[in-house]
N, C-alpha and C positions, 0 to 999 in steps of 0.2 A: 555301183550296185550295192545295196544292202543285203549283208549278209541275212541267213536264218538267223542267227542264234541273236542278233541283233533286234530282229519282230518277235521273237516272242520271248514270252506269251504275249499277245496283245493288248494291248495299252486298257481297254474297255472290261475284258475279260476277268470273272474274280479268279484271285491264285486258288489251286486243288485245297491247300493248307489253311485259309483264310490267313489268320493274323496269328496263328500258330508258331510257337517256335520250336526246338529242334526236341529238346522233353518229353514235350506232349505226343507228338508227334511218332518219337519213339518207341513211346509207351504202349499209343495204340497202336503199332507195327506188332509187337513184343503179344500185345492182347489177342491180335485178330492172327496171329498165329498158330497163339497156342489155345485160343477158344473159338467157336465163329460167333458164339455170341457177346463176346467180348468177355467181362468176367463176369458177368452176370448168369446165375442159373448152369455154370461150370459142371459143375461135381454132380447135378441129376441129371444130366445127360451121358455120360461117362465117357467125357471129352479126356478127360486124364490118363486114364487109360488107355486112348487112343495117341495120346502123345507119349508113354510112355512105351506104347510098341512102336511107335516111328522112331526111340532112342533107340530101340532095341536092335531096329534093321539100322540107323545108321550105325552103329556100334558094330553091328556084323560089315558092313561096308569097308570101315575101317579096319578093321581087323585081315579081314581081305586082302585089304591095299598094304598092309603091313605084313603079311607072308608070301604076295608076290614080290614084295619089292625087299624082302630077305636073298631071293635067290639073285638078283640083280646085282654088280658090284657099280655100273655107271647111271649119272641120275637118269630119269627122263617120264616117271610115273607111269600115268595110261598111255600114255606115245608109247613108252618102251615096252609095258605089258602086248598093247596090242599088236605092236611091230616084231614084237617074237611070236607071238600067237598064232596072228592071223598076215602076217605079211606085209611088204614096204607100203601099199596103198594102202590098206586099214589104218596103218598107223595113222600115216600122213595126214588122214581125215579127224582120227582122232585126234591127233597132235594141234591142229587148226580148228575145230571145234573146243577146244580145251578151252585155248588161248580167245577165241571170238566170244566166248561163254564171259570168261574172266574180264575185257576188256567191258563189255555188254552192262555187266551188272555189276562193276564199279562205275561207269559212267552213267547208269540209272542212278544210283547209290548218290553219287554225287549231284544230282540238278534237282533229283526229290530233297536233300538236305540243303541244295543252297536254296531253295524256292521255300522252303519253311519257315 
């Protein structure tokens, strides 16, 4: 039996990336993040400013995570925030959501970059 990862993408199919390599590719990751119209037409929309208040809230996120995790002396991040918080079950969900997140979107991370 033939594996998935074996069929695809299929043979006939164009790649998402075309003949793309990893550069380009990045770039406009990097673009269509921080503009949605790419860089074109940026600055009259006042996309910048709208990226510079999503620094603003992650900055406050951080910051956050960096005075819960003062009163803490053993690691465990949002597991251990939430598992003092709100209790063994909260944690546990947060603690496997954490980790399902991280595995998720490094192995997206990874077949978008090897398919470029």
């Amino acid at each position: 039996m033939v594996g998935f990862a074996a069929r695809w993408p299929p043979s006939n199919a164009p790649s998402p990336a075309g003949r793309s390599s990893r550069w380009p590719l990045t770039t406009w990751w990097a673009a269509a993040c921080t503009s949605c119209g790419g860089s074109r037409g940026a600055a009259r929309t006042g996309q910048p400013l709208a990226v510079a208040a999503a620094g603003v809230a992650a900055l406050a996120i951080v910051l956050c995570f960096a005075e819960a995790s003062s009163h803490f002396e053993e690691p465990g991040s949002a597991y251990l925030y939430a598992r003092h918080a709100f209790g063994a079950f909260v944690g546990f969900e947060v603690g496997w959501m954490s980790w399902l997140a991280r595995v998720a979107s490094v192995a997206s991370l990874s077949v978008g970059f090897a398919q470029a």
